[in-house]
gemmi code that builds the backbone of each chain (N, CA, C; Angstrom):
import gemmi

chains = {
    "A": [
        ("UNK", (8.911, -2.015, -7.074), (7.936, -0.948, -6.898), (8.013, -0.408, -5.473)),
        ("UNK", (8.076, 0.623, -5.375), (8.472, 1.348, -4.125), (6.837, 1.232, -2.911)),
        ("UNK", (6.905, 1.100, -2.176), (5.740, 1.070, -1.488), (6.730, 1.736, 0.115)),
        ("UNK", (5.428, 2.049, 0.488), (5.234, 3.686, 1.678), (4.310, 3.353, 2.864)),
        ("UNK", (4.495, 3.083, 4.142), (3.817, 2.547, 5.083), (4.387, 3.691, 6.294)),
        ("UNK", (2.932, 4.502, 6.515), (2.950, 5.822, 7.639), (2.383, 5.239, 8.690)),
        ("UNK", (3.187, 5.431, 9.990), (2.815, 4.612, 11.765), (2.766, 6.189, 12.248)),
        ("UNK", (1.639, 5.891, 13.174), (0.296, 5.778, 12.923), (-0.705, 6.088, 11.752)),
        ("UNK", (-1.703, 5.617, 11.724), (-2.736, 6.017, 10.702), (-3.584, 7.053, 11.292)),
        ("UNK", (-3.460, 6.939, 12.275), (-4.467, 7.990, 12.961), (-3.605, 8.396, 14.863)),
        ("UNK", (-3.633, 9.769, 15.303), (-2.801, 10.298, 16.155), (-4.112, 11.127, 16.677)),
        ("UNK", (-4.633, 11.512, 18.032), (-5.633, 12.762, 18.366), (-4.620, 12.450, 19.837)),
        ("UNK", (-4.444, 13.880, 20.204), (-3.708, 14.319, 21.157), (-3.770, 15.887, 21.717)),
        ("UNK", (-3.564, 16.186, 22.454), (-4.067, 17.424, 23.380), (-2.932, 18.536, 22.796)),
        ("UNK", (-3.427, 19.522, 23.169), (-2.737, 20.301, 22.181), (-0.858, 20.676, 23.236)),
        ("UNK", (0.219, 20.999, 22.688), (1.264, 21.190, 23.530), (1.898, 20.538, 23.628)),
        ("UNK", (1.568, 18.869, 22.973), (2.294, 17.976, 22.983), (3.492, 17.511, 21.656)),
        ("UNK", (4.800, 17.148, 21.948), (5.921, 16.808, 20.798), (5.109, 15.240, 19.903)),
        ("UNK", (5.235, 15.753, 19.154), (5.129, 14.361, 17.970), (6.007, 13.949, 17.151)),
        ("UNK", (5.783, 12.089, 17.121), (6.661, 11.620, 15.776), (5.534, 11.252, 14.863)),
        ("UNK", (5.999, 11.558, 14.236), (5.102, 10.416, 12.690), (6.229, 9.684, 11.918)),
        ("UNK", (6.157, 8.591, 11.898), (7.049, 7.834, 11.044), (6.330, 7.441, 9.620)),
        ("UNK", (7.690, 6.822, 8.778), (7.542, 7.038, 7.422), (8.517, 5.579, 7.145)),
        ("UNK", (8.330, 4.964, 6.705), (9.078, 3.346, 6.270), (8.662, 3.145, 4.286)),
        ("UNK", (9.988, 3.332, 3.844), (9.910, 2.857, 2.503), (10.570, 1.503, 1.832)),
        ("UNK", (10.337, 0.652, 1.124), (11.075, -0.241, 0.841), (12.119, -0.619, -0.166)),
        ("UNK", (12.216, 1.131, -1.265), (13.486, 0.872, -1.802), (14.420, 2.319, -1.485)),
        ("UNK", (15.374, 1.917, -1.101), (16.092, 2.936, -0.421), (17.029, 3.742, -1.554)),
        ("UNK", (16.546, 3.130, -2.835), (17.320, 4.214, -3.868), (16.690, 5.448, -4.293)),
        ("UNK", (16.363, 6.498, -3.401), (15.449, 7.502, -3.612), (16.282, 8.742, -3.903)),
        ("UNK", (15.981, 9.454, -4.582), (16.115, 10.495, -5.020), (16.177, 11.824, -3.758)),
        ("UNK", (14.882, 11.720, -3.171), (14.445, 12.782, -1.951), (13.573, 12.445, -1.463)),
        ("UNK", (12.983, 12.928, -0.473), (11.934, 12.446, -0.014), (10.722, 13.774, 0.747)),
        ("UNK", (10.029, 14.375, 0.182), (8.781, 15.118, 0.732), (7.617, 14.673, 1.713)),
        ("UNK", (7.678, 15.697, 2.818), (6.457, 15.568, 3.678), (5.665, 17.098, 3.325)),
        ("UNK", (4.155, 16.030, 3.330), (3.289, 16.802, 3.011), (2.567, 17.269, 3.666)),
        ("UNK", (1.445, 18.395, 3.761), (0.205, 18.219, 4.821), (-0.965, 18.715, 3.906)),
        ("UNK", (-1.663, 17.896, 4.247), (-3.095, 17.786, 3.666), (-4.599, 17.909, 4.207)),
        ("UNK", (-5.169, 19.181, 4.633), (-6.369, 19.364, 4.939), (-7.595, 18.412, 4.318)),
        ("UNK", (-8.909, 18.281, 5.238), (-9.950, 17.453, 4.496), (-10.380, 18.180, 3.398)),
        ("UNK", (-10.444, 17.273, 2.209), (-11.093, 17.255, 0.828), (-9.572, 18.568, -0.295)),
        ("UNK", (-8.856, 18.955, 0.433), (-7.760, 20.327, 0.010), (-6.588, 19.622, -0.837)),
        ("UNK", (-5.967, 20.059, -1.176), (-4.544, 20.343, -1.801), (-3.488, 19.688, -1.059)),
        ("UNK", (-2.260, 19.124, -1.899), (-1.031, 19.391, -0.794), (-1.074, 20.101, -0.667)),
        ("UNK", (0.181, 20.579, 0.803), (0.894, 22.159, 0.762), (2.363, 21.220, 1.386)),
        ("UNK", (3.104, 21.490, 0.662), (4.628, 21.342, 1.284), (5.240, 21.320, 2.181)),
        ("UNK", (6.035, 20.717, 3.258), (6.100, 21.085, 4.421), (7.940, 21.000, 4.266)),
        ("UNK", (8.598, 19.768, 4.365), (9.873, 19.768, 4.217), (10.087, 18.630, 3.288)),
        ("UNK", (11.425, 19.437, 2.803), (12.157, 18.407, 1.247), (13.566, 17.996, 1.746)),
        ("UNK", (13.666, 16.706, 1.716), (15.164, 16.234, 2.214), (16.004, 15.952, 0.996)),
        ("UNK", (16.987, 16.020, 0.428), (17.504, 15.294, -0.226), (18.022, 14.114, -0.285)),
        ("UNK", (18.048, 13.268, -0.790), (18.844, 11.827, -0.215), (20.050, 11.408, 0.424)),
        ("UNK", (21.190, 13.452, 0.467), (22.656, 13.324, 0.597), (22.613, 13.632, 1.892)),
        ("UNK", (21.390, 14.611, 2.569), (21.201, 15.353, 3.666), (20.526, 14.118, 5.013)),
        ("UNK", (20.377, 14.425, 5.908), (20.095, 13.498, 7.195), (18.623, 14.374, 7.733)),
        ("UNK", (18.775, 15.564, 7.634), (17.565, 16.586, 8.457), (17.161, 17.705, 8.258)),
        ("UNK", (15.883, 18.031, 8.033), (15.744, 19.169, 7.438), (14.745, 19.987, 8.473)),
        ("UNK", (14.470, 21.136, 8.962), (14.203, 21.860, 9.798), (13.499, 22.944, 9.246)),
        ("UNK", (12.127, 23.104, 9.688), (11.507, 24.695, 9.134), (10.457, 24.643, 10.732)),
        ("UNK", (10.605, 25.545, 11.491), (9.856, 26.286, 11.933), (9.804, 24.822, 13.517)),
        ("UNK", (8.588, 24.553, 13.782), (8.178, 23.740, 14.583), (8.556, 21.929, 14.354)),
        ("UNK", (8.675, 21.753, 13.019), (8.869, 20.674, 12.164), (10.419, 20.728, 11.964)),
        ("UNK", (10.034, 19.079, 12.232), (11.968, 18.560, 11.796), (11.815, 17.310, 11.541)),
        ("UNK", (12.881, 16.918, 10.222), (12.039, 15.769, 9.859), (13.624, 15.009, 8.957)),
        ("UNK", (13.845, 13.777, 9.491), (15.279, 13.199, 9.357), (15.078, 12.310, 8.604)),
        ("UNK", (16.105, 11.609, 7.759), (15.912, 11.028, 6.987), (16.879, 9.936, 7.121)),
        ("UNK", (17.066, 8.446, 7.026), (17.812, 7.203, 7.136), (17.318, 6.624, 5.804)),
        ("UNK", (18.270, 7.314, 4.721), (18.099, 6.234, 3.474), (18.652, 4.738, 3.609)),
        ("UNK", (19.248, 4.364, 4.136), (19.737, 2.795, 3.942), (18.940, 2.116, 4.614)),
        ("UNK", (18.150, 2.716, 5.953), (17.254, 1.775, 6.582), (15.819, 1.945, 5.993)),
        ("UNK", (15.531, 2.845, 5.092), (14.656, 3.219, 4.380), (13.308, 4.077, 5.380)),
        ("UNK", (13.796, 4.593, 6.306), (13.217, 5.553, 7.221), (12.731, 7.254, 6.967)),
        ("UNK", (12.044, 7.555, 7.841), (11.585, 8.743, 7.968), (11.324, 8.984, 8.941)),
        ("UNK", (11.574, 10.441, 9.762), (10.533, 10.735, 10.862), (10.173, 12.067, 10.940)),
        ("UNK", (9.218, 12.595, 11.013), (8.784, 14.140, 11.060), (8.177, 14.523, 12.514)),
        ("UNK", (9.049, 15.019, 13.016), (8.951, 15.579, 14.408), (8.024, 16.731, 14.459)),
        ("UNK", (6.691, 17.113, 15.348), (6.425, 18.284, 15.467), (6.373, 18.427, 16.956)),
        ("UNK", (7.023, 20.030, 17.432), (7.299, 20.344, 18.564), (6.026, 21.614, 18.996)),
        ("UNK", (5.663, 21.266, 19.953), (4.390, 21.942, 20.704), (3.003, 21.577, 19.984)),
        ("UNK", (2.822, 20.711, 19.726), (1.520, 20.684, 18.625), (0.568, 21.813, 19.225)),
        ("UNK", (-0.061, 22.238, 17.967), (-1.442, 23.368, 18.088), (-2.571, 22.861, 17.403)),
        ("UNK", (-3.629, 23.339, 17.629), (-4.687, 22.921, 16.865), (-5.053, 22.965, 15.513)),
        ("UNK", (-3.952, 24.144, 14.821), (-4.139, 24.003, 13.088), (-3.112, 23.018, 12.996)),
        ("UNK", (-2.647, 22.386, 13.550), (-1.792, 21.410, 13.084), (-2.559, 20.309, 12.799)),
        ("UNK", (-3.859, 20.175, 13.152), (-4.831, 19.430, 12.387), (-5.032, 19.239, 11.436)),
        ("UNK", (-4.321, 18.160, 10.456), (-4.250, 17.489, 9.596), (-3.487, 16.331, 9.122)),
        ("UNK", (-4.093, 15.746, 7.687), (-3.156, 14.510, 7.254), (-1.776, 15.072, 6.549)),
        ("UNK", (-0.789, 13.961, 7.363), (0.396, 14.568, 6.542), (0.899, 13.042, 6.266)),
        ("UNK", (1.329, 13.261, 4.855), (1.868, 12.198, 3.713), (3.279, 12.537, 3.734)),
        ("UNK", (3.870, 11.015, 3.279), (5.149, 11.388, 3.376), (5.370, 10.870, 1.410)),
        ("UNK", (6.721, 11.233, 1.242), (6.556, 10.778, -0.163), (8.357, 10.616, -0.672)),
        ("UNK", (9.108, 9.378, -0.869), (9.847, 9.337, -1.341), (9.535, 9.507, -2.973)),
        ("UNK", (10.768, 9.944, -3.651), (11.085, 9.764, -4.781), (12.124, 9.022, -5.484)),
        ("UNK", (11.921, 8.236, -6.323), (12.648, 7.123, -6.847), (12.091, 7.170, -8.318)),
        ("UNK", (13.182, 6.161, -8.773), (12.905, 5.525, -9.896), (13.620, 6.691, -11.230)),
        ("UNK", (13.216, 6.094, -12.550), (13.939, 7.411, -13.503), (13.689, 8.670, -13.799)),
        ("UNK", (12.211, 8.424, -13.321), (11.903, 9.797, -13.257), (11.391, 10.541, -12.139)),
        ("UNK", (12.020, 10.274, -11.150), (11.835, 10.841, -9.551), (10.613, 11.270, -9.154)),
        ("UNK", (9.740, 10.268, -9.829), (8.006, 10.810, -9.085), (7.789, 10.041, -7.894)),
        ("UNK", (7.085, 10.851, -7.157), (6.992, 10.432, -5.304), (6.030, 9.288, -5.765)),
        ("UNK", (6.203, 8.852, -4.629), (4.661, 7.986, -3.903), (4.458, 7.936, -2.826)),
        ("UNK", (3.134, 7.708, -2.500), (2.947, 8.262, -1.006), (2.424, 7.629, -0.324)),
        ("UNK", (2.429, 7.447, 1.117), (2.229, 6.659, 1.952), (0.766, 6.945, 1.961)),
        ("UNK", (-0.194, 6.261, 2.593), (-1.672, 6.395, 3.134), (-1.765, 7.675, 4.191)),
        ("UNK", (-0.699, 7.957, 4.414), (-0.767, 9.506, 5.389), (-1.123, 9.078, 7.174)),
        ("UNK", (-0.785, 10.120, 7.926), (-0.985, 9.980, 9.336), (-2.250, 10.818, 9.615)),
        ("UNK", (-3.269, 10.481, 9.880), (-4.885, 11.693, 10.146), (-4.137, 12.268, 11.829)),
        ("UNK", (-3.759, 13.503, 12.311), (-3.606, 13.723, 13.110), (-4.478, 14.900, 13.794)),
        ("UNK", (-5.046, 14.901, 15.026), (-6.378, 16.010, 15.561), (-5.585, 16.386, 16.758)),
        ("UNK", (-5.420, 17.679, 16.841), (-4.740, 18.442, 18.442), (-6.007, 18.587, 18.962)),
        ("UNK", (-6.405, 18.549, 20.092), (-7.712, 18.982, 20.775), (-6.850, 20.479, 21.700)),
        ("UNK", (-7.658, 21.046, 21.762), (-7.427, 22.700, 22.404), (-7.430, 22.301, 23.825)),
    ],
    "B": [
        ("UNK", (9.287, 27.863, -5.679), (8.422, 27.155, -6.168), (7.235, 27.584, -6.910)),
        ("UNK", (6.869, 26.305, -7.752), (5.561, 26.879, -8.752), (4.244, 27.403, -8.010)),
        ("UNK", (3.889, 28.073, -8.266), (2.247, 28.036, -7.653), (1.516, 27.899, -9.198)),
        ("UNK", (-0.011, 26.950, -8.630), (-0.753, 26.037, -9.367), (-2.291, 26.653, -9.062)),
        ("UNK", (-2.761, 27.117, -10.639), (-4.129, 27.272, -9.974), (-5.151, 26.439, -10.877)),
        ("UNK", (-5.880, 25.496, -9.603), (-6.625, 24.284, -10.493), (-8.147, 24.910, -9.983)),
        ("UNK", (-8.795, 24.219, -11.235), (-10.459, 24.344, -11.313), (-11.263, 23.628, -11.897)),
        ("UNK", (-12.288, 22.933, -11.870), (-13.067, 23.770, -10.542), (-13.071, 22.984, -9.149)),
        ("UNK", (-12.841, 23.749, -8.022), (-12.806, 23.320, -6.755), (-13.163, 22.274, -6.443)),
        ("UNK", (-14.972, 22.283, -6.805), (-15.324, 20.876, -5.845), (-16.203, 20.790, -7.775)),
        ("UNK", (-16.950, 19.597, -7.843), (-18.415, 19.434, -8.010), (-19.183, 18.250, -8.315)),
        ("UNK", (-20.277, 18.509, -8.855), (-21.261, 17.387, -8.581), (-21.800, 16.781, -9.845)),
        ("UNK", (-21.521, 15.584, -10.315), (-21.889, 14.935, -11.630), (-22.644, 14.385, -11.854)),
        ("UNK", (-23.733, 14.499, -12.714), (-24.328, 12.986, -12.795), (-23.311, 11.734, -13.489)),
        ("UNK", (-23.784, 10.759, -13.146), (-23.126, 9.800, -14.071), (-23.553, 9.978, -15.515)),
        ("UNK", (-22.567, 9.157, -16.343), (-22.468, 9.368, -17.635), (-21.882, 10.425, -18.345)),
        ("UNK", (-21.952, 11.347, -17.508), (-21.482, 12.694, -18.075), (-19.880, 13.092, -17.430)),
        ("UNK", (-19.351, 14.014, -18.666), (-17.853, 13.865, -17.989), (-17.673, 15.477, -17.817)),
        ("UNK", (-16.429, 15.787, -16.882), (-15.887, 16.573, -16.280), (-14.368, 16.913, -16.675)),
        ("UNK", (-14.022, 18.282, -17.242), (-12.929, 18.977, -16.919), (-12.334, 19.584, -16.373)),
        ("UNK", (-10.828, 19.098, -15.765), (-10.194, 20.133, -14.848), (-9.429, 20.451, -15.200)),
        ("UNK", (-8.665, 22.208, -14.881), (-7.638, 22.218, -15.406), (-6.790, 23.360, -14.172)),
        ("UNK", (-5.521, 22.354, -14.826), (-4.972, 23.464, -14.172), (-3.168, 24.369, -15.213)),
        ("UNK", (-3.523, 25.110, -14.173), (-2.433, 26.977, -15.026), (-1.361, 27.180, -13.788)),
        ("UNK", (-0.610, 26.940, -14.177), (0.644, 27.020, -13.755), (1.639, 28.212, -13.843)),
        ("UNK", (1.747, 28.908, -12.704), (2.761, 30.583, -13.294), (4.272, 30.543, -13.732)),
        ("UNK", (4.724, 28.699, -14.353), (5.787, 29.519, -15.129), (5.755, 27.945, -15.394)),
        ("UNK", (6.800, 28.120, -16.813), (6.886, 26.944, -17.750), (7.590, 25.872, -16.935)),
        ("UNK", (6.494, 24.890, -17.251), (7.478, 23.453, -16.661), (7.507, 22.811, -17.971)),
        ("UNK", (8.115, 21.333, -17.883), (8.315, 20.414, -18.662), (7.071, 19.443, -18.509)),
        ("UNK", (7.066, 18.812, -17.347), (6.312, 17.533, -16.870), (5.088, 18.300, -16.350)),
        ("UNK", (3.674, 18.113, -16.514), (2.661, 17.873, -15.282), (2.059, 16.877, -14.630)),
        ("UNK", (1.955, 16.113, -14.006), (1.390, 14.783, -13.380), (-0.121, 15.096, -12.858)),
        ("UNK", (-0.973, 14.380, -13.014), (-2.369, 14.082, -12.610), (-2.178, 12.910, -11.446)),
        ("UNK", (-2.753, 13.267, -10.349), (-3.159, 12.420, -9.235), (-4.732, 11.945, -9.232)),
        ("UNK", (-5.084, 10.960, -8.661), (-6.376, 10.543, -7.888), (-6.191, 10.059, -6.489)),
        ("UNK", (-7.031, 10.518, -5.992), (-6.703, 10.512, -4.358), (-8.459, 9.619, -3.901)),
        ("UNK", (-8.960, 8.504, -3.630), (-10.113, 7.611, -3.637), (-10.304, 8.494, -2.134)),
        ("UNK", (-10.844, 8.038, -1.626), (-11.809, 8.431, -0.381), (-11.237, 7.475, 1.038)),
        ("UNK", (-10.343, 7.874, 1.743), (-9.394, 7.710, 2.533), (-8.671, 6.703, 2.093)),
        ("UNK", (-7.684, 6.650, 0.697), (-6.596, 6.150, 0.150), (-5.356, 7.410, -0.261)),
        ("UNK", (-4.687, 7.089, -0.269), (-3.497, 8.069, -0.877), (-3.679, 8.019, -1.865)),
        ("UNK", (-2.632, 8.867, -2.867), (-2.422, 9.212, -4.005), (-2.347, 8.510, -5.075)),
        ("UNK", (-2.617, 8.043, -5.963), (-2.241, 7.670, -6.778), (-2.093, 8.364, -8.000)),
        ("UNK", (-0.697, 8.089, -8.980), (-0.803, 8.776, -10.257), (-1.757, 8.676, -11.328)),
        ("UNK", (-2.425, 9.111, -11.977), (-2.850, 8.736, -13.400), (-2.171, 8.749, -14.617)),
        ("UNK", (-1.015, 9.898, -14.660), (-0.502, 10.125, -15.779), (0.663, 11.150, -15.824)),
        ("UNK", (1.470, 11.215, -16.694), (2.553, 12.299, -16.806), (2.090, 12.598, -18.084)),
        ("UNK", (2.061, 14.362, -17.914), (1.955, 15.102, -19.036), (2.613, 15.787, -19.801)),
        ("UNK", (3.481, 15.262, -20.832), (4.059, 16.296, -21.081), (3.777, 17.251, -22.611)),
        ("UNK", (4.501, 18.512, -23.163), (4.063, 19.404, -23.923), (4.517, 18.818, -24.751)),
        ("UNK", (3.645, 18.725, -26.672), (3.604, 18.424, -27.518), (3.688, 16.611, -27.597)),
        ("UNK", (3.507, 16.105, -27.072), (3.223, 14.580, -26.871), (2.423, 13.791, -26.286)),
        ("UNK", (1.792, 12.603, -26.407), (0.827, 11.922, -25.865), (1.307, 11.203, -24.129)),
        ("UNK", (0.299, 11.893, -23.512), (0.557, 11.513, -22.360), (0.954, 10.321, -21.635)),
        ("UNK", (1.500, 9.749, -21.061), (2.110, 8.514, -20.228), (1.096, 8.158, -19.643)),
        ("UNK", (0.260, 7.299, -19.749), (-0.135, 6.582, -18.475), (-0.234, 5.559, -17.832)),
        ("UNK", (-0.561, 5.520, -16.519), (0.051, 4.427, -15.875), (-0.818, 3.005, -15.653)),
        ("UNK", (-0.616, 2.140, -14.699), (-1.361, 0.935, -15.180), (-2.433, 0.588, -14.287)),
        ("UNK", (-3.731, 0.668, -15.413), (-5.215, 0.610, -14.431), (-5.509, 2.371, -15.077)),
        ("UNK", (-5.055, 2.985, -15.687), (-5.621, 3.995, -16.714), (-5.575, 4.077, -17.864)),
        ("UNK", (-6.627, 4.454, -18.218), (-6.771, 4.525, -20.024), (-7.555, 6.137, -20.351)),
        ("UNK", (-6.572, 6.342, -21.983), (-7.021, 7.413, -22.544), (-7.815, 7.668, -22.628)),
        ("UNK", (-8.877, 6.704, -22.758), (-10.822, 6.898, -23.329), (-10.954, 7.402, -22.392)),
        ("UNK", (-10.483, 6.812, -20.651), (-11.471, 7.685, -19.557), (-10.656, 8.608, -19.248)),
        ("UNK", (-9.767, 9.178, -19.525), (-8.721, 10.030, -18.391), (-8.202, 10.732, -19.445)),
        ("UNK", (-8.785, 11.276, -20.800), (-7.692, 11.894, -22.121), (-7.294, 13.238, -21.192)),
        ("UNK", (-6.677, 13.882, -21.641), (-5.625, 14.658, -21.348), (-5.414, 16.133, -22.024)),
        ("UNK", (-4.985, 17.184, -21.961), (-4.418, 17.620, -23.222), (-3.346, 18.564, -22.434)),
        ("UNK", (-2.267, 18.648, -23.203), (-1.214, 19.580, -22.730), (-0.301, 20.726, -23.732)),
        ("UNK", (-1.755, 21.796, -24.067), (-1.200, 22.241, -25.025), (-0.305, 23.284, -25.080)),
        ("UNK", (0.622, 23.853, -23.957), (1.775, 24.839, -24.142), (2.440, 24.381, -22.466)),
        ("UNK", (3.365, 25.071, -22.166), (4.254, 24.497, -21.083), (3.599, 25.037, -19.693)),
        ("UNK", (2.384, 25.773, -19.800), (1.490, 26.157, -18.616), (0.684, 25.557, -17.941)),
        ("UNK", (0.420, 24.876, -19.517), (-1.234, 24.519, -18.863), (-1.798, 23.035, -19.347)),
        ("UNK", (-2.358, 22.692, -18.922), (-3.386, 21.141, -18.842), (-4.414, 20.680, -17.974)),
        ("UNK", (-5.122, 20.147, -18.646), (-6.367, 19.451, -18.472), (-6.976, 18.181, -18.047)),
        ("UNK", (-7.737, 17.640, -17.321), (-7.698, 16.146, -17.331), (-9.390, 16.327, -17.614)),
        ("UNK", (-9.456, 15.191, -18.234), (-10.966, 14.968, -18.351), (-11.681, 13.295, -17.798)),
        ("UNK", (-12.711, 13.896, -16.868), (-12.684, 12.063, -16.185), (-14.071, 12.061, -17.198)),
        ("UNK", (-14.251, 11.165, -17.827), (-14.902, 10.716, -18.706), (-16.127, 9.569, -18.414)),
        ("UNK", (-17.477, 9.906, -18.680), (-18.614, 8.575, -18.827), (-18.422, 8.199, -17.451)),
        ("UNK", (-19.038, 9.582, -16.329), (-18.236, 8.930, -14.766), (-19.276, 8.225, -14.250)),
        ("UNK", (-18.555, 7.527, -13.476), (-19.329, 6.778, -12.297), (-19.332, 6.721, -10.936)),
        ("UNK", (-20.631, 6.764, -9.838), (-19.750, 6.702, -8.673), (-18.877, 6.339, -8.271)),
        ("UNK", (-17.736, 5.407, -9.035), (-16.475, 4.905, -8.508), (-15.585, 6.085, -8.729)),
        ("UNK", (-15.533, 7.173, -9.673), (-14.852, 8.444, -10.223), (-14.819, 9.374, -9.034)),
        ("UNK", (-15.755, 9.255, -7.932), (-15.840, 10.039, -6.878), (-14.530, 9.907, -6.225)),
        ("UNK", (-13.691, 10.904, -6.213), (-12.252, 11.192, -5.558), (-12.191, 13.032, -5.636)),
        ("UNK", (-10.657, 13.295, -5.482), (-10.292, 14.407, -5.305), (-8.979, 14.014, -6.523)),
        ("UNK", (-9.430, 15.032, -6.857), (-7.938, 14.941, -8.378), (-7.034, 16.504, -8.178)),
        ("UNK", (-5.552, 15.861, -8.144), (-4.973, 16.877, -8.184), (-4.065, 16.773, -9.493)),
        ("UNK", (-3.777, 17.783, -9.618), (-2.104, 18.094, -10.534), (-0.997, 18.165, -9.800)),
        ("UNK", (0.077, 18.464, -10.064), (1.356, 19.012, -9.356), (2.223, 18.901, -10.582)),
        ("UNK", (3.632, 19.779, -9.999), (4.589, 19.876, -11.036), (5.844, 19.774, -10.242)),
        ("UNK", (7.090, 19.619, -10.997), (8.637, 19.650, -10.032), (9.030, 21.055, -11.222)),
        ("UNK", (9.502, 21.718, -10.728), (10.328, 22.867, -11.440), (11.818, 22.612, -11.477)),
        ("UNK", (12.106, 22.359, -10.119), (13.598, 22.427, -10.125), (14.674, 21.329, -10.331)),
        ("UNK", (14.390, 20.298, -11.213), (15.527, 19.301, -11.773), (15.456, 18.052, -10.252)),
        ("UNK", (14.311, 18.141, -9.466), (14.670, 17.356, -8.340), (14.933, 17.994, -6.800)),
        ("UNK", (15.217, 19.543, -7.237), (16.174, 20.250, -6.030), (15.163, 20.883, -5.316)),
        ("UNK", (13.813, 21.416, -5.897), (12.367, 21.688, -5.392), (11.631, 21.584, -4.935)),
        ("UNK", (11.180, 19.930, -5.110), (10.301, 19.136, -4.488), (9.096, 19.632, -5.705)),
        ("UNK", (8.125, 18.664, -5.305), (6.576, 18.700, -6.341), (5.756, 20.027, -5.527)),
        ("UNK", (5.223, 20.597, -5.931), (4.015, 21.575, -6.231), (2.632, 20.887, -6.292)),
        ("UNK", (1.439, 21.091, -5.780), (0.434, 20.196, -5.895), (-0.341, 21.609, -6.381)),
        ("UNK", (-1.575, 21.453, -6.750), (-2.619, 22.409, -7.008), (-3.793, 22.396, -5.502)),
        ("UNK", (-4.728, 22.829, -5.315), (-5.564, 22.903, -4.360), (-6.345, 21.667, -4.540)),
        ("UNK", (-6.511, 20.922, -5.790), (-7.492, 19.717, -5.661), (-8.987, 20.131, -5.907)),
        ("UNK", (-9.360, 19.327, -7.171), (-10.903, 18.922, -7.241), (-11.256, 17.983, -7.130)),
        ("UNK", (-12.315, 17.967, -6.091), (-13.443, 17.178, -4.913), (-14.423, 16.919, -6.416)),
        ("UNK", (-14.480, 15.648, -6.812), (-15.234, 15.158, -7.281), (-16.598, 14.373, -6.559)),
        ("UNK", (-17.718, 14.784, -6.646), (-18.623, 13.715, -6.205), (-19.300, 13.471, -7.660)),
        ("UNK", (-19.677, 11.910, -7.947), (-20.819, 11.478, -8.900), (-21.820, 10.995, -8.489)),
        ("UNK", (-22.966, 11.107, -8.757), (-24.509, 10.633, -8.389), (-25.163, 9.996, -9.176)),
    ],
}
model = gemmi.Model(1)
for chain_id, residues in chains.items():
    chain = gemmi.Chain(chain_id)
    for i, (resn, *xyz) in enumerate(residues, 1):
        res = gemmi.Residue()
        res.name, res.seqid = resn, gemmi.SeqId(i, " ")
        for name, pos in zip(("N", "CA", "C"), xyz):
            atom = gemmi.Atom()
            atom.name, atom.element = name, gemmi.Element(name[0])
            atom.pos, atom.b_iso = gemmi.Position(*pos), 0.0
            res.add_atom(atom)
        chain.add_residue(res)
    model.add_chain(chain)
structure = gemmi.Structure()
structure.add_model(model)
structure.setup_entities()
């Protein structure tokens, strides 16, 4: 059974500053792997999709690499801002029918 | 990617009494999945839905409380059933469209509270 452990659980930091959030899974036969971001009480919304063949995937401020054999993750954000205030989940996919599971998420707060 | 429109947003139950959500999806999938999300826990699945068949579910859910229905490749329903304050979560849907190559789709999420 695949299990998902996100370092830190909780991040508050001034706004301007680079971040990691890490992502540790324990079966490394995954399919892909999705990071999410998640406002209080809201929806996912998508952020980046790796495939399992690819190493790094890149949109905008966010970059977020992937080490399937060590069963890793890391989602980089560069300049943090204050809507960057939120939980973001990470979520490998495995198994036969490639449904994610997801870590407990990182609660992260930029202060202005 | 899919866009997902789930309802109703938030609301407020008494116990005993049950609640439907549903959500409509703007183009045919195969699979829909139901999440429960507890009150600072992650995700968990409840179920895979798919069209013209009885839903999958997973272990620590049952049909009586969580029936289902998935009646064309748009759309589905979850129904939390005879709730209790333990039912208090946020329930989402989501879908994969693209064979894996997509990633999942989530809906906006209904904020369950029971009283």
């Amino acid at each position: 059974k695949q299990e998902v452990t996100q370092i830190p659980a909780a991040l508050s930091v001034p706004e301007g500053e680079n971040l990691v959030l890490n992502c540790s899974f324990t079966d490394s036969a995954i399919y892909n792997l999705q990071w999410f971001r998640q406002d209080p009480g809201k929806g996912l919304t998508s952020l980046l999709l790796i495939q399992s063949s690819q190493r790094e995937q890149t949109s905008g401020r966010l970059n977020a690499s992937l080490d399937k054999s060590s069963g890793r993750s890391t989602l980089y954000i560069a300049a943090s801002q204050p809507g960057d205030s939120a939980t973001y989940l990470c979520a490998p996919a495995s198994g036969g029918s490639y449904i994610p599971t997801f870590g407990r998420g990182t609660s992260l707060i930029v202060h202005p | 990617s899919a866009v997902i429109s789930q309802k109703p947003s938030r609301d407020i139950c008494q116990r005993g009494t049950s609640l439907t959500i549903q959500c409509q999806v703007d183009s045919q999938v195969t699979m829909m999945f139901w999440y429960r999300q507890q009150p600072g826990q992650s995700l968990t699945l409840i179920a895979t839905a798919n069209q013209g068949s009885e839903a999958t579910y997973e272990s620590g859910f049952v049909i009586d409380k969580f029936p289902i229905s998935r009646p064309n490749l748009t759309f589905s329903t979850l129904t939390v059933s005879n709730m209790s304050p333990e039912d208090s979560s946020i329930y989402l849907c989501s879908v994969e469209t693209g064979q894996g190559e997509s990633g999942y789709t989530f809906g906006s999420g209904t904020r369950l509270t029971v009283v």
